[in-house]
Biopython code that builds the backbone (N, CA, C, O; Angstrom):
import numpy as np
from Bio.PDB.StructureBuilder import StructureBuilder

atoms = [
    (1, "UNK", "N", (0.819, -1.197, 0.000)),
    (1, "UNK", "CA", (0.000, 0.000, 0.000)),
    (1, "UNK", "C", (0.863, 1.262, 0.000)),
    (1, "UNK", "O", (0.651, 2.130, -0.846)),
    (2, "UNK", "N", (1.765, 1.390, 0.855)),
    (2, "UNK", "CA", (2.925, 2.554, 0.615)),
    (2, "UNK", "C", (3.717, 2.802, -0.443)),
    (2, "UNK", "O", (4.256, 3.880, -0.696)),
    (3, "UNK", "N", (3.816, 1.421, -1.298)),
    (3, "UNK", "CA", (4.394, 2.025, -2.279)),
    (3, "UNK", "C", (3.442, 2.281, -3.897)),
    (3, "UNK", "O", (3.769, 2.609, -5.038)),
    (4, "UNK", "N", (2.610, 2.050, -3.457)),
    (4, "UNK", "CA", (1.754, 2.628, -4.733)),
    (4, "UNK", "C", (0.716, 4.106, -4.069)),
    (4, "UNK", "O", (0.138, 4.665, -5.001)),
    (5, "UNK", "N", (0.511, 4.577, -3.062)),
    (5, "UNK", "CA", (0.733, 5.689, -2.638)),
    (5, "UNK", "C", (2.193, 6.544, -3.008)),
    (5, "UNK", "O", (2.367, 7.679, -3.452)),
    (6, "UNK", "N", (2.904, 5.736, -2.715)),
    (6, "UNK", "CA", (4.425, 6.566, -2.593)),
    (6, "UNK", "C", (4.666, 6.950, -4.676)),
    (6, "UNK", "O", (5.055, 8.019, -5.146)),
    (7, "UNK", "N", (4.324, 5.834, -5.379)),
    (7, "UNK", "CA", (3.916, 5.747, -7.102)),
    (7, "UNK", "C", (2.944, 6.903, -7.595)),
    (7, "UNK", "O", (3.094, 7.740, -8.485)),
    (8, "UNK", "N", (2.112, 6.714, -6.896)),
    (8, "UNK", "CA", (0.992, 7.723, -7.044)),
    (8, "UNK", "C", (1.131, 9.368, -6.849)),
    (8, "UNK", "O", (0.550, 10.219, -7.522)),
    (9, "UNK", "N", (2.029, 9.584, -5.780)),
    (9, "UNK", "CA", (2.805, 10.664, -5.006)),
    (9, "UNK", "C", (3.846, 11.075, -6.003)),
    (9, "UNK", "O", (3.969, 12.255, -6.330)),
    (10, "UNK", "N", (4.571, 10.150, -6.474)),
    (10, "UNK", "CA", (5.926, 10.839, -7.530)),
    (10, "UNK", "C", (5.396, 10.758, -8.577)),
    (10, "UNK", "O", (6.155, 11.304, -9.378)),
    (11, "UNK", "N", (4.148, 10.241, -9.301)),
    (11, "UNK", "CA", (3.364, 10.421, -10.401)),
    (11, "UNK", "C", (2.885, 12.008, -10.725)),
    (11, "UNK", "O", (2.987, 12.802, -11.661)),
    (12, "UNK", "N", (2.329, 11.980, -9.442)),
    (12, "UNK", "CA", (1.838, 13.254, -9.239)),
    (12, "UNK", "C", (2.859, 14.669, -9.596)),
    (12, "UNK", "O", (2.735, 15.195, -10.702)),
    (13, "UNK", "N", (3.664, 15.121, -8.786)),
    (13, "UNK", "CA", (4.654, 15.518, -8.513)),
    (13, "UNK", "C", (5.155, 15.762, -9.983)),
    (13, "UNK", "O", (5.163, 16.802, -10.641)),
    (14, "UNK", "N", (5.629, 14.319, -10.346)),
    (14, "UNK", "CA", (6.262, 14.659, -12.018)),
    (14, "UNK", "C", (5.089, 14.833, -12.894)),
    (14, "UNK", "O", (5.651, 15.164, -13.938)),
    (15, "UNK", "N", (4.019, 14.827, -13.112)),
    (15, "UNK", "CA", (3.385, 15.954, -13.746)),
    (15, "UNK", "C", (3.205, 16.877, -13.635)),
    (15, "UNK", "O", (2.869, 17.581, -14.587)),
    (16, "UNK", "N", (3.331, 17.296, -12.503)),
    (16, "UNK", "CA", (3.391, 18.938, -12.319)),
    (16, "UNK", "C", (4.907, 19.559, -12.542)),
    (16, "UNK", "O", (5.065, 20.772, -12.678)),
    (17, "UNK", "N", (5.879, 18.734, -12.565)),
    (17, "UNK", "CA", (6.861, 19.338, -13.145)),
    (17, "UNK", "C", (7.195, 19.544, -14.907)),
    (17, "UNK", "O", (8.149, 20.067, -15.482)),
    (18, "UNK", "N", (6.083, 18.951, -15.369)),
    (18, "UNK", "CA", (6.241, 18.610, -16.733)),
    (18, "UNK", "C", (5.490, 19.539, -17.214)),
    (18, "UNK", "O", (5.687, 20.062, -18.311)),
    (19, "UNK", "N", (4.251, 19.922, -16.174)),
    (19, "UNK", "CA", (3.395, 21.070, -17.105)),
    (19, "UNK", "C", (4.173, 22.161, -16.120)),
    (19, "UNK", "O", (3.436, 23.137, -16.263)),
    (20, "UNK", "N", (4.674, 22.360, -15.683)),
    (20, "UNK", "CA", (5.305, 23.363, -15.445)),
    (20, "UNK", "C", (6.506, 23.831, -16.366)),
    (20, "UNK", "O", (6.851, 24.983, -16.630)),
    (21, "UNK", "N", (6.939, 22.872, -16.700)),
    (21, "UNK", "CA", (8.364, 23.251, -17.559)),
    (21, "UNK", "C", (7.303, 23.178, -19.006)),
    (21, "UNK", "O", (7.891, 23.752, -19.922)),
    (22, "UNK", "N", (6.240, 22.765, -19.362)),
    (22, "UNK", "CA", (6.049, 23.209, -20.854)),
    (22, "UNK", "C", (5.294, 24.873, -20.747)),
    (22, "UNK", "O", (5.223, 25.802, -21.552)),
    (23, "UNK", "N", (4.978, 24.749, -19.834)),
    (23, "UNK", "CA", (4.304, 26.408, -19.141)),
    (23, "UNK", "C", (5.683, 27.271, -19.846)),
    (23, "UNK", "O", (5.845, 28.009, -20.818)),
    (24, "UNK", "N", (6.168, 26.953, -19.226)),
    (24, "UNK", "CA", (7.459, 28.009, -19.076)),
    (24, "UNK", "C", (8.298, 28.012, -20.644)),
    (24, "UNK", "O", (8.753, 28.941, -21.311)),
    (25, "UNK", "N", (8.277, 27.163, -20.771)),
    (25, "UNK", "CA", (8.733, 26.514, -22.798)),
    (25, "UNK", "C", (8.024, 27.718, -23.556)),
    (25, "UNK", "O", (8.553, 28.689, -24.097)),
    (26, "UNK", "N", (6.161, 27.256, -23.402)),
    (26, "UNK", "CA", (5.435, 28.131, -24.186)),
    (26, "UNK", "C", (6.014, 29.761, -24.084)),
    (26, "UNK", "O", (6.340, 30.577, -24.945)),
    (27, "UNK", "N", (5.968, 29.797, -22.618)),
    (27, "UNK", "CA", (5.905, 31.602, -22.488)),
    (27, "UNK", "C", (7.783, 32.428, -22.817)),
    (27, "UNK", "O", (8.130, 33.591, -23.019)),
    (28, "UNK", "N", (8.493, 31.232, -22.731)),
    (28, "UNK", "CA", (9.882, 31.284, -23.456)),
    (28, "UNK", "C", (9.400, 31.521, -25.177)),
    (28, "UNK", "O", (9.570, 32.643, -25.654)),
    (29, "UNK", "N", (8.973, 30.728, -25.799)),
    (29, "UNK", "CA", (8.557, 30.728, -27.252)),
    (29, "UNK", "C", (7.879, 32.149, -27.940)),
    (29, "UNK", "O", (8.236, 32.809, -28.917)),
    (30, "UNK", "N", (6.944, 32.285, -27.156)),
    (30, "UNK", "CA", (6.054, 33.672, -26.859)),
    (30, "UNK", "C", (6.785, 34.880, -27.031)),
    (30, "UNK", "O", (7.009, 35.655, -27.961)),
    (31, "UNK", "N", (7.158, 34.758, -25.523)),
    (31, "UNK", "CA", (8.576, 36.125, -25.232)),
    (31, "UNK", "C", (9.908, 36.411, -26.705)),
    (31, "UNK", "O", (10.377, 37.506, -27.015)),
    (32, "UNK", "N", (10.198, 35.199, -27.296)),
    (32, "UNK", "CA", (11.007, 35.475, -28.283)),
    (32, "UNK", "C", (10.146, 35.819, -29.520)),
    (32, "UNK", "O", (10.536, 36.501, -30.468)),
    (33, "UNK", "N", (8.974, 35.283, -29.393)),
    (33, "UNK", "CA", (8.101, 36.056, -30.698)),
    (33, "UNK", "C", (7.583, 37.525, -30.614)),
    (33, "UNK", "O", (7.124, 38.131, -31.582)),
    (34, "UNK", "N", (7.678, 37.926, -29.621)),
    (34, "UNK", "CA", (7.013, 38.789, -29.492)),
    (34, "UNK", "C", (8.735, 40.018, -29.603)),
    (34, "UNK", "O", (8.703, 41.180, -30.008)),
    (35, "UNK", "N", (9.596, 39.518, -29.275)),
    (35, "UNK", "CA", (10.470, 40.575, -28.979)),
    (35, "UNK", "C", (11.396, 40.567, -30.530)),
    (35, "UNK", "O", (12.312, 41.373, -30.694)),
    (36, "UNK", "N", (10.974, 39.451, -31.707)),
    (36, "UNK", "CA", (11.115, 39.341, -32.942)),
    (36, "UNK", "C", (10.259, 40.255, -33.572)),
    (36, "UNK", "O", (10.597, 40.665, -34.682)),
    (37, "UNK", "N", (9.027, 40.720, -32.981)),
    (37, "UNK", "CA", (8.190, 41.356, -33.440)),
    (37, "UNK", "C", (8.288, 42.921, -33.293)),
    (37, "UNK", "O", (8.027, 43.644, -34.254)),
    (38, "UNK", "N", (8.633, 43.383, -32.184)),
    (38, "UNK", "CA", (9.194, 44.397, -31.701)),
    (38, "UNK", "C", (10.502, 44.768, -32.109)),
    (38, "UNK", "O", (10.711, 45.966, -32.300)),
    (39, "UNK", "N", (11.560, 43.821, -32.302)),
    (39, "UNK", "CA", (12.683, 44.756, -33.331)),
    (39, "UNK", "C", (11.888, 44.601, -35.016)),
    (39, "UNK", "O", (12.146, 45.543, -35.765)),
    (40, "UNK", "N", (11.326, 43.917, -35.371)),
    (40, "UNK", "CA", (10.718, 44.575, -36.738)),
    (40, "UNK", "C", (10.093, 45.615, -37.117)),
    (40, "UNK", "O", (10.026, 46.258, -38.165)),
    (41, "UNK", "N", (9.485, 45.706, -35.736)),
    (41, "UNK", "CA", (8.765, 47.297, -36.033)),
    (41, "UNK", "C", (9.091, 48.702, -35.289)),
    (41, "UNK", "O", (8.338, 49.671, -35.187)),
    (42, "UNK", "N", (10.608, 48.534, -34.726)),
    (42, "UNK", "CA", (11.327, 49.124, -34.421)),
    (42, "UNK", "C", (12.273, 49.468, -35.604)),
    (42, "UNK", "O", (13.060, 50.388, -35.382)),
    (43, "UNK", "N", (12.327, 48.844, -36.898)),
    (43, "UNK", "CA", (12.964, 48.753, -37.697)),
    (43, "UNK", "C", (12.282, 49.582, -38.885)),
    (43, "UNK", "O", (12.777, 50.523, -39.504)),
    (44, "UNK", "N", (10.886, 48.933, -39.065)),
    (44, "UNK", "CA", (10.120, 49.499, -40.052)),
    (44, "UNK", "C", (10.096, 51.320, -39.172)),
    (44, "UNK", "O", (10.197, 52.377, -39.794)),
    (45, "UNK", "N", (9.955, 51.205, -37.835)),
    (45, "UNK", "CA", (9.855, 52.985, -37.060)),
    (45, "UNK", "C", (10.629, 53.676, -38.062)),
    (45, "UNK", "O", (10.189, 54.250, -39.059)),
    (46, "UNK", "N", (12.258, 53.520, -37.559)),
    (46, "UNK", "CA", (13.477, 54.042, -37.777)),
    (46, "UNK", "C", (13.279, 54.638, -39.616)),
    (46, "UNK", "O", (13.646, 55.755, -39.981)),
    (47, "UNK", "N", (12.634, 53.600, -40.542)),
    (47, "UNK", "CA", (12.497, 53.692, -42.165)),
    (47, "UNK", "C", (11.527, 54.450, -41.965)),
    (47, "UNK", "O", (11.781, 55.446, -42.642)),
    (48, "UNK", "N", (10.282, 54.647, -41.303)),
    (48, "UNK", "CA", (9.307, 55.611, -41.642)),
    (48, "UNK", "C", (10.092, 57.426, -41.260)),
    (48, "UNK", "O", (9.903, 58.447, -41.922)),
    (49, "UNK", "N", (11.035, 57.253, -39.881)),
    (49, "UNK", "CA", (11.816, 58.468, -39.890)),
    (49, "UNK", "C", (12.303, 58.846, -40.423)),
    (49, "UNK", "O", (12.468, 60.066, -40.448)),
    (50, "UNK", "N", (12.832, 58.039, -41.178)),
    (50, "UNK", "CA", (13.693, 58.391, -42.120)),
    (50, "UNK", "C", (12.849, 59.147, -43.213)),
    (50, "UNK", "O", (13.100, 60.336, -43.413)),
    (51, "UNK", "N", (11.707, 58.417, -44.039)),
    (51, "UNK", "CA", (11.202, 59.024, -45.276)),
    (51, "UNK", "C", (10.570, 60.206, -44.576)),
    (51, "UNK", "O", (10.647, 61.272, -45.187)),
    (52, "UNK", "N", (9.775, 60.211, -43.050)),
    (52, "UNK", "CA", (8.950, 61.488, -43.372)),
    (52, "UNK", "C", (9.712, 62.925, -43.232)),
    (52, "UNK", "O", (9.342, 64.067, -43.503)),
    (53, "UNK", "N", (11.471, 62.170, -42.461)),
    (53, "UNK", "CA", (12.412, 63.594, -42.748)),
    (53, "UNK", "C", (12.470, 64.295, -43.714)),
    (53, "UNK", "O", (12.402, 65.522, -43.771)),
    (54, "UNK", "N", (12.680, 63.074, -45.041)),
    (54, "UNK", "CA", (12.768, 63.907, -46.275)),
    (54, "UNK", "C", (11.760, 64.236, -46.780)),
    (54, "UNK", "O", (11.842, 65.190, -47.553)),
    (55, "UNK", "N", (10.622, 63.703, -46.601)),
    (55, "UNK", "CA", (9.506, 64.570, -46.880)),
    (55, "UNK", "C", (9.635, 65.847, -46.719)),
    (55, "UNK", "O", (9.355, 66.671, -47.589)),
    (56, "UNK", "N", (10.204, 66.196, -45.243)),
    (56, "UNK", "CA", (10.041, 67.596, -44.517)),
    (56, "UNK", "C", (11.076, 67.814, -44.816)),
    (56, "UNK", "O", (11.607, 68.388, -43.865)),
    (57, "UNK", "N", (11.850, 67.687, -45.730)),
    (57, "UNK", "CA", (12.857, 68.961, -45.965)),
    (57, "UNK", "C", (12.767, 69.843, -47.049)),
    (57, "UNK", "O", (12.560, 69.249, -48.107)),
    (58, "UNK", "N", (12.835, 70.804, -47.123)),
    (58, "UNK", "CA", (12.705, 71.986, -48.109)),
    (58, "UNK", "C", (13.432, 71.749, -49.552)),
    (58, "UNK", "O", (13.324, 72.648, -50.385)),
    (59, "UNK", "N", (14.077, 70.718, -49.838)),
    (59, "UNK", "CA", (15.080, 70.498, -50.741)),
    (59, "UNK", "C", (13.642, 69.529, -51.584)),
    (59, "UNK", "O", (13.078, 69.697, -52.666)),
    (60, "UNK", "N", (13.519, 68.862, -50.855)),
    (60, "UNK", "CA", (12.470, 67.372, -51.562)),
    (60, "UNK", "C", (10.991, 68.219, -51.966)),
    (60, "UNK", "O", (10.266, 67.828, -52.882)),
    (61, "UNK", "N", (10.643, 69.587, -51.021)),
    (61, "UNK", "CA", (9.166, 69.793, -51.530)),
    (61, "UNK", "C", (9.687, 70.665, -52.375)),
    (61, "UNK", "O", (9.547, 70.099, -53.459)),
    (62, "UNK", "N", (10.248, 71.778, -52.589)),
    (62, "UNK", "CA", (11.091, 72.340, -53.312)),
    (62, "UNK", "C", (11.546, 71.343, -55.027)),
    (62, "UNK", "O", (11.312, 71.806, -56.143)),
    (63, "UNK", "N", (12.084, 70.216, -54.813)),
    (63, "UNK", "CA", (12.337, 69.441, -55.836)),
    (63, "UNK", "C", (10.599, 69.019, -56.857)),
    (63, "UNK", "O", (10.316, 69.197, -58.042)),
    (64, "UNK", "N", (9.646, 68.320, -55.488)),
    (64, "UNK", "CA", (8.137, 67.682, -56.018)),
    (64, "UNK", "C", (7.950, 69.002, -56.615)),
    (64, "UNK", "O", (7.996, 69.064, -57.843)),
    (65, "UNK", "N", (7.703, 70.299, -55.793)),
    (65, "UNK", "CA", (6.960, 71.526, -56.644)),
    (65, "UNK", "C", (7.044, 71.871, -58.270)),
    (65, "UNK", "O", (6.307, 71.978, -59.250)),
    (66, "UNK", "N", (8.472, 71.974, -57.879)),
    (66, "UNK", "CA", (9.024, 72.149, -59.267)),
    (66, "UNK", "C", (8.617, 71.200, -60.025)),
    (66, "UNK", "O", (7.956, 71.711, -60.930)),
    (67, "UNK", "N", (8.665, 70.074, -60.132)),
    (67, "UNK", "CA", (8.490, 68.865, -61.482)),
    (67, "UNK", "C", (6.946, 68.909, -61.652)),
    (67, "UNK", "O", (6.555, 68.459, -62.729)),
    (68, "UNK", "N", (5.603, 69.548, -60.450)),
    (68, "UNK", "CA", (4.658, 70.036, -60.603)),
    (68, "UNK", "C", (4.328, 71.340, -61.656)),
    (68, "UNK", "O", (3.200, 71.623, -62.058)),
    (69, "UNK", "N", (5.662, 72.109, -62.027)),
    (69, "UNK", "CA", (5.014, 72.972, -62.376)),
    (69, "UNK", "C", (5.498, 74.190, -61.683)),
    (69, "UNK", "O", (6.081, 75.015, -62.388)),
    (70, "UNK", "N", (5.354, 74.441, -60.411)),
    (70, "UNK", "CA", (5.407, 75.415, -59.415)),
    (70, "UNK", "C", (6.433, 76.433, -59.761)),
    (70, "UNK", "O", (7.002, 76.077, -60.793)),
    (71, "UNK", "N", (6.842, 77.431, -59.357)),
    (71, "UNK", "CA", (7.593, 78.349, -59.032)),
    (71, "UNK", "C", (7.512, 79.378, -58.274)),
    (71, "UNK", "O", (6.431, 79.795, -57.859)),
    (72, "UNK", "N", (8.951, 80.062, -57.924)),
    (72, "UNK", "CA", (8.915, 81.008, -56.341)),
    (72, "UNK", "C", (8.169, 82.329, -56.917)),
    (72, "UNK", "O", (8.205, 82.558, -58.126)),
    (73, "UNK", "N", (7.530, 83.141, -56.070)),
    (73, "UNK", "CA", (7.254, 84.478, -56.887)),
    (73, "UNK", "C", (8.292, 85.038, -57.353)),
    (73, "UNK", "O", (9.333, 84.961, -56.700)),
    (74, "UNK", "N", (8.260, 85.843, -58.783)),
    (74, "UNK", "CA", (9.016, 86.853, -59.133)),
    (74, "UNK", "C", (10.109, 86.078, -60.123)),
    (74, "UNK", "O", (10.975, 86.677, -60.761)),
    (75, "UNK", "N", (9.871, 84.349, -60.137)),
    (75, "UNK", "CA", (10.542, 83.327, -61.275)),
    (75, "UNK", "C", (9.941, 83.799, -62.280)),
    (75, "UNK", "O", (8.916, 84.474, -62.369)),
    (76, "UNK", "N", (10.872, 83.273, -63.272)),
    (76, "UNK", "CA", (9.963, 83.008, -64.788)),
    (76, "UNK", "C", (10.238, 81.650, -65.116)),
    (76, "UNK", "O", (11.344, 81.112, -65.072)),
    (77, "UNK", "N", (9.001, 81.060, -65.496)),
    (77, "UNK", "CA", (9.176, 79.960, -65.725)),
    (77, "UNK", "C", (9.098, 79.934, -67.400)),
    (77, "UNK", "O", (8.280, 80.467, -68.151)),
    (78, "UNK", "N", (10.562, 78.900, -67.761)),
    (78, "UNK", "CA", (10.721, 78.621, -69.003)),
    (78, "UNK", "C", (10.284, 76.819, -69.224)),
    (78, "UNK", "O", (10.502, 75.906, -68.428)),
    (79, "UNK", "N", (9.762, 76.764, -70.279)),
    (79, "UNK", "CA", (9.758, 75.382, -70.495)),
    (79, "UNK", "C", (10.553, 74.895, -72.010)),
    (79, "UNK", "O", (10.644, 75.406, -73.126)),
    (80, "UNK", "N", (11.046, 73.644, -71.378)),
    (80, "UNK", "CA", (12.091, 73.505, -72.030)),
    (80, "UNK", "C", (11.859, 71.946, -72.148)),
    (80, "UNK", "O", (11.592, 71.220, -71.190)),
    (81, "UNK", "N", (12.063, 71.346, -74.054)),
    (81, "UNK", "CA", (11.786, 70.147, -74.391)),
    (81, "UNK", "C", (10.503, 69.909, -74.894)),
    (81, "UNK", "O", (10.135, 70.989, -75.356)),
    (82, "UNK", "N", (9.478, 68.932, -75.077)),
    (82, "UNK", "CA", (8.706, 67.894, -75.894)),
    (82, "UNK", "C", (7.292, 69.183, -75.271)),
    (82, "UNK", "O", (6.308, 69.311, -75.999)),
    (83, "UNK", "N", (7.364, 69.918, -74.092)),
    (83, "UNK", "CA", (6.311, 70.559, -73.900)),
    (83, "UNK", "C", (6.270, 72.318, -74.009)),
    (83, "UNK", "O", (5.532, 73.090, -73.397)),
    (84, "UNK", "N", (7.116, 72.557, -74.805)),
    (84, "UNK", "CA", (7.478, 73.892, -75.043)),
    (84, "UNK", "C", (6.625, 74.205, -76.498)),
    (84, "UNK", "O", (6.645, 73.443, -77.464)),
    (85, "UNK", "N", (6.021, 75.239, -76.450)),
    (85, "UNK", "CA", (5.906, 75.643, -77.557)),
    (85, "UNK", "C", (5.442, 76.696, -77.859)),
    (85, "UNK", "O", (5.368, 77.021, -79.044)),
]
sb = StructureBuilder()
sb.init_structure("model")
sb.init_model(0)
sb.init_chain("A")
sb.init_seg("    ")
for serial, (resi, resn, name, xyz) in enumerate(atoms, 1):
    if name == "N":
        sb.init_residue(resn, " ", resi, " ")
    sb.init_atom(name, np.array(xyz, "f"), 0.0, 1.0, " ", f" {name:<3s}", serial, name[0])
structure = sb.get_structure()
């Protein structure tokens, strides 16, 4: 009788060490997905800073205007090539 109590007892015991260590597996698995996920979009951040700098710099709207058409007051605009006439 004691030793199938005592069977029953370390049965016990080692299942709870087994779902304990896959507990801990999962939330290991998790934690690295999630912190895979977080330098990617720490990554994609850094590329969006980057473009909306040059958006905002005076050189790039300055550049779009112009190929629009645009000019500063007091320019003359010449056209020059296939749309001149």
């Amino acid at each position: 009788m004691r030793a199938l109590i005592l069977l029953v007892g370390v049965a016990v015991v080692g299942y709870l060490y087994v779902s304990a260590g896959r507990s801990l597996w999962d939330s290991l698995r998790e934690r690295a997905a999630v912190q895979r996920q977080i330098a990617k979009l720490q990554a994609e951040y850094r590329g969006l800073a980057r473009e909306r700098a040059l958006y905002e710099s005076r050189q790039y709207v300055e550049t779009a205007a112009r190929r629009l058409g645009f000019a500063f007051p007091g320019e003359k605009e010449y056209l020059v090539g296939e749309g001149a006439g």
